[in-house]
C-alpha positions as CSV (number, residue, x, y, z in Angstrom):
1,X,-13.5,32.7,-4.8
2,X,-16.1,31.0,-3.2
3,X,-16.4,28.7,-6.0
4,X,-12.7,27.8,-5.8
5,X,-13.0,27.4,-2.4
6,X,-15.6,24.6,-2.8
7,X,-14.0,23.1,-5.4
8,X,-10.8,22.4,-3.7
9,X,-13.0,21.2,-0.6
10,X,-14.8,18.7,-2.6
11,X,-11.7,17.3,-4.4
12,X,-9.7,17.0,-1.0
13,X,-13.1,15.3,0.6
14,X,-13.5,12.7,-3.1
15,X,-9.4,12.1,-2.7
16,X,-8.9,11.0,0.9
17,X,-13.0,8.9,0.2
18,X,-10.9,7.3,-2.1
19,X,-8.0,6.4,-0.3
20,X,-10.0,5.0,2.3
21,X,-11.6,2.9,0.3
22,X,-8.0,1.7,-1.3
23,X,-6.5,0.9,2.2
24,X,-9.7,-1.3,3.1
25,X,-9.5,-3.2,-0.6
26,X,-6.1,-3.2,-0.5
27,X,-6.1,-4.1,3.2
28,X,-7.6,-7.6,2.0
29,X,-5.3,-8.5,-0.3
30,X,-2.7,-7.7,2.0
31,X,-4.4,-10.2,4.5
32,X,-4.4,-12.5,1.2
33,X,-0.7,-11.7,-0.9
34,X,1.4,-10.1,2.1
35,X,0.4,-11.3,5.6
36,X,2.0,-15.0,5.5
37,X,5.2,-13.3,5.4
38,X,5.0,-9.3,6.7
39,X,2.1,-10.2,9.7
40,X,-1.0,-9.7,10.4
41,X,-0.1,-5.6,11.3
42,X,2.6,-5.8,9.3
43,X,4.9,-6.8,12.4
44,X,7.0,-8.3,10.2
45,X,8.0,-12.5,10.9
46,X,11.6,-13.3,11.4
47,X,13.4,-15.5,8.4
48,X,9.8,-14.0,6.6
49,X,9.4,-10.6,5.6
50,X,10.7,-7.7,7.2
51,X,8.2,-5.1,9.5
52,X,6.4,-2.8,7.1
53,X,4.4,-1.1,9.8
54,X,5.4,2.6,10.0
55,X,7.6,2.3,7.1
56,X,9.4,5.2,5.8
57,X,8.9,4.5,2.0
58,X,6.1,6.3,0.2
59,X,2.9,4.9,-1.3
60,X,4.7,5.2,-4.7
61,X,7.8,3.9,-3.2
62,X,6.2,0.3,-2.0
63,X,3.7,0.2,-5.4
64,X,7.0,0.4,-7.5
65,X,8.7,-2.4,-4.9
66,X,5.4,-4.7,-5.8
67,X,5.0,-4.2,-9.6
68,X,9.1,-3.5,-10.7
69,X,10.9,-5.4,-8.0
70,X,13.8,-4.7,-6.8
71,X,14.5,-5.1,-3.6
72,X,17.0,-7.5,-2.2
73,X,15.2,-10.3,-1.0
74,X,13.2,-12.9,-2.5
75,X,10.3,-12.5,-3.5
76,X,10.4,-8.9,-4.5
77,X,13.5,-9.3,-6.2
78,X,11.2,-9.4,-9.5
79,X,7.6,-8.2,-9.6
80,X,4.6,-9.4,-8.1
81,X,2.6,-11.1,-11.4
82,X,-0.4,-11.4,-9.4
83,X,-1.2,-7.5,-8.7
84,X,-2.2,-5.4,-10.9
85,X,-0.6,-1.8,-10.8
86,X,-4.3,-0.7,-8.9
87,X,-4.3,-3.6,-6.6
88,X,-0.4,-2.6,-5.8
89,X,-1.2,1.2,-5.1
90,X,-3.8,0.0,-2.7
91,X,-1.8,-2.8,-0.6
92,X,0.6,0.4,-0.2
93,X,-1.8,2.7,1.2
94,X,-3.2,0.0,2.9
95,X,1.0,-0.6,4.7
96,X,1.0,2.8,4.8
97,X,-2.1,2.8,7.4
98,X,-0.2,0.4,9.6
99,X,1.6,1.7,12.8
């Protein structure tokens, strides 16, 4: 039990490590790819990019927006050619950190 116990611990400790260190990498190429448009923190810039801070879409939800498209305004419309589906998970963790 104590085994179990630990293991769980130390996968819960490797996972949220790791999506730490997505939400800093992906925090620079959001500074790189996103701010110009979204803001700095996200604020969203009027005739830009709408606010992303505090969004209500998931993780998944803003990846699949990045690397499918789909949403209804230009540029995300089709998918970003310049992230990979890694880089994409972390620029959404990294929105996902902005309030």
């Amino acid at each position: 039990m104590r085994l179990r116990i630990a293991t769980v611990a130390l996968a819960t400790i490797t996972t949220m490590a790791w999506m730490q260190a997505a939400a800093e990498d992906g925090g620079a190429l959001y500074k790189t790819k996103c701010a110009m448009c979204h803001g700095d923190q996200g604020q969203g810039k009027p005739s830009m990019g709408p606010k992303l801070a505090g969004t209500a879409k998931s993780v998944a939800e803003v990846a699949s927006v990045l690397t499918k498209g789909g949403e209804a305004k230009v540029p995300h419309i089709k998918p970003n050619s310049t992230l990979t589906p890694a880089q994409a998970a972390a620029v959404a963790a990294y929105v996902k950190t902005l309030k």
